[in-house]
C-alpha positions, -999 to +999 in steps of 0.1 A: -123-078-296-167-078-298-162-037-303-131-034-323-128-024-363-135-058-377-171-061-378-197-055-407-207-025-404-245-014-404-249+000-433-233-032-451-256-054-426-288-033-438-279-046-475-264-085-464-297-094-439-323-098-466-303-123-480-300-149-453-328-173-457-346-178-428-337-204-405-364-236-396-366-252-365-358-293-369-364-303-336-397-325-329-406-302-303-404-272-313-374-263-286-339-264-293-308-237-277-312-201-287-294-197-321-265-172-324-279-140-339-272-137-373-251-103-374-229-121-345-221-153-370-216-130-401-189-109-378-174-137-366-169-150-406-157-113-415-130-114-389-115-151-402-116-136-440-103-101-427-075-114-403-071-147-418-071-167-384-082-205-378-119-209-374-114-220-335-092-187-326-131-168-330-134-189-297-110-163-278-125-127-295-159-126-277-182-124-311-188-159-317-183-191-307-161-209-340-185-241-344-220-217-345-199-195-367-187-221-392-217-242-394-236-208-402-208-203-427-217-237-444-254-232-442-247-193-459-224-207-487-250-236-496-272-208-499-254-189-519-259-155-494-222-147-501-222-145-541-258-127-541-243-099-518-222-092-546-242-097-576-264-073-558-240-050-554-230-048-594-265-049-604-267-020-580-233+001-593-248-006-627-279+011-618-262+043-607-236+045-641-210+033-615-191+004-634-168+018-660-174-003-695-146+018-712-117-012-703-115-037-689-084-055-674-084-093-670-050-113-651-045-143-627-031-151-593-016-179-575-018-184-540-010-216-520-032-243-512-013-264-483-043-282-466-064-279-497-078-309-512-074-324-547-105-299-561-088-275-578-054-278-570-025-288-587+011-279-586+021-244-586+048-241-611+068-209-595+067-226-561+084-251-563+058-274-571+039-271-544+003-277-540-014-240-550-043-225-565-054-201-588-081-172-594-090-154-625-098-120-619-119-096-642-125-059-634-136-030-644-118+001-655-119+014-620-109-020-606-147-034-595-142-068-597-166-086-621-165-120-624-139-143-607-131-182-616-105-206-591-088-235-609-058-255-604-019-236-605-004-258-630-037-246-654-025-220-677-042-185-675-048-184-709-073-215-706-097-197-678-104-165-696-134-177-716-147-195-677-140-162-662-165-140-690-187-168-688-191-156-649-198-125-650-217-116-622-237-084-642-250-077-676-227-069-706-234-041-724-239-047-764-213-023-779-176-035-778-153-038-751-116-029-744-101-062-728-064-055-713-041-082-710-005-092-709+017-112-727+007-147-713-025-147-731-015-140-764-026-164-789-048-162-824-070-186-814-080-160-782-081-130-801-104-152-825-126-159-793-123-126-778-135-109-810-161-134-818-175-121-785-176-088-791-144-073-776-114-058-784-080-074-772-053-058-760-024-078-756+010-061-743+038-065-718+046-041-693+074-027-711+055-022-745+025-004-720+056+017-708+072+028-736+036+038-752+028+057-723+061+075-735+053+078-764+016+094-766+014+117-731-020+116-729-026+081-726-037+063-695-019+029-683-054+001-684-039-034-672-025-024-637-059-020-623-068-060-624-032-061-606-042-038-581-075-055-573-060-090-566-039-065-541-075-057-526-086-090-520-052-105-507-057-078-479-081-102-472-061-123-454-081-157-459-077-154-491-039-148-497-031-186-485-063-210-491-065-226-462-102-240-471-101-279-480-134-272-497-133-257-535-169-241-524-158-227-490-128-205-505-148-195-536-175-184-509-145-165-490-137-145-525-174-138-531-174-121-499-141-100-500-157-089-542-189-077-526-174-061-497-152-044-523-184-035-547-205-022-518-176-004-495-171+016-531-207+023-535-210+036-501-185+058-502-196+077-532 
């Protein structure tokens, strides 16, 4: 398992290892066990958010042992290495024109939350009222994802969009912006908001985006990109069930999967 697929890869490393603060003895004595390399620990937390396996099956795949690897993960997450990697990564696509302004698409998801504490949590309304979570997802027209919020699955999507422009990871640029979204955020008070800040709202159904796509043949579809990036990041197999009891721990998780997905897209350019 130590040389199969799911490992960072190095030119991924090469942007991740600046950002791990350097680690400080405690001991008195200076002497302590020799600490688990650092590319070994950040493989071992790739392959629980890529495979979605419990933290002690890392015990059985040869990269590293599951307490050295989740301790890391809490020492990384306190240090906010995981959301860095992916500001750096939009300040870097903005840099090289790569973060398409044009429209941009803005939707939530629910996933469940069974061992999840009571920090943001609640009910999920289409499951039966079970305990669930939700994400707010903003992205580009290409589908880079550019701010992301988690709240509760009983809170209505409609309250989280202001959170989720409040968080966006990379500057705004000052002209007006498309914003796609579908029928469960239409309100006047949030086109008021939206347009107070400087965008344009878009507000449609599926069918309406349908039958205009009908109707003008030139037009392109916009919403179905947000759609399609909560697709990316549930490939992300942590991620599709929130198995973190921490509120931090799984927001780190999603920080990680958005700056794989930032990065992956600027390396392959």
């Amino acid at each position: 398992m130590a040389n199969s697929k799911w490992q960072i890869s190095d030119e991924l490393w090469e942007k991740m290892a600046p950002l791990i603060p350097e680690h400080k003895t405690q001991h008195p004595l200076g002497t302590h066990r020799k600490r688990v390399d650092n590319r070994a620990a950040m493989n071992a937390i790739f392959f629980v958010l890529r495979t979605g396996c419990q933290w002690n099956a890392l015990n059985a795949t040869g990269i590293c042992s599951s307490s050295s690897a989740h301790r890391r993960f809490q020492e990384w997450t306190a240090a906010g290495v995981f959301e860095r990697f992916w500001q750096n990564g939009l300040l870097e696509s903005e840099a090289l024109s790569c973060i398409d302004w044009s429209w941009l698409s803005l939707d939530g998801c629910m996933t469940k939350a069974p061992l999840a504490g009571t920090k943001k949590t609640g009910r999920n309304p289409t499951d039966r009222g079970k305990q669930g979570s939700k994400r707010s997802l903003l992205t580009d027209a290409n589908g880079l994802p550019l701010s992301c919020v988690i709240a509760s699955a009983n809170i209505h999507d409609i309250t989280l969009v202001k959170q989720t422009l409040d968080a966006l990871e990379t500057g705004k640029p000052g002209a007006r912006l498309h914003l796609c979204l579908d029928n469960g955020y239409k309100a006047n008070w949030l086109e008021s908001e939206l347009k107070a800040r400087r965008y344009i709202p878009h507000i449609q159904g599926r069918k309406a985006e349908s039958d205009a796509l009908k109707k003008e043949p030139g037009m392109k579809a916009r919403r179905w990109v947000v759609e399609r990036t909560h697709s990316w990041l549930n490939r992300y197999r942590r991620l599709l069930v929130r198995w973190e009891k921490k509120a931090e721990n799984y927001e780190a998780m999603l920080h990680f999967a958005c700056g794989l997905i930032v990065w992956n897209k600027l390396l392959l350019r």
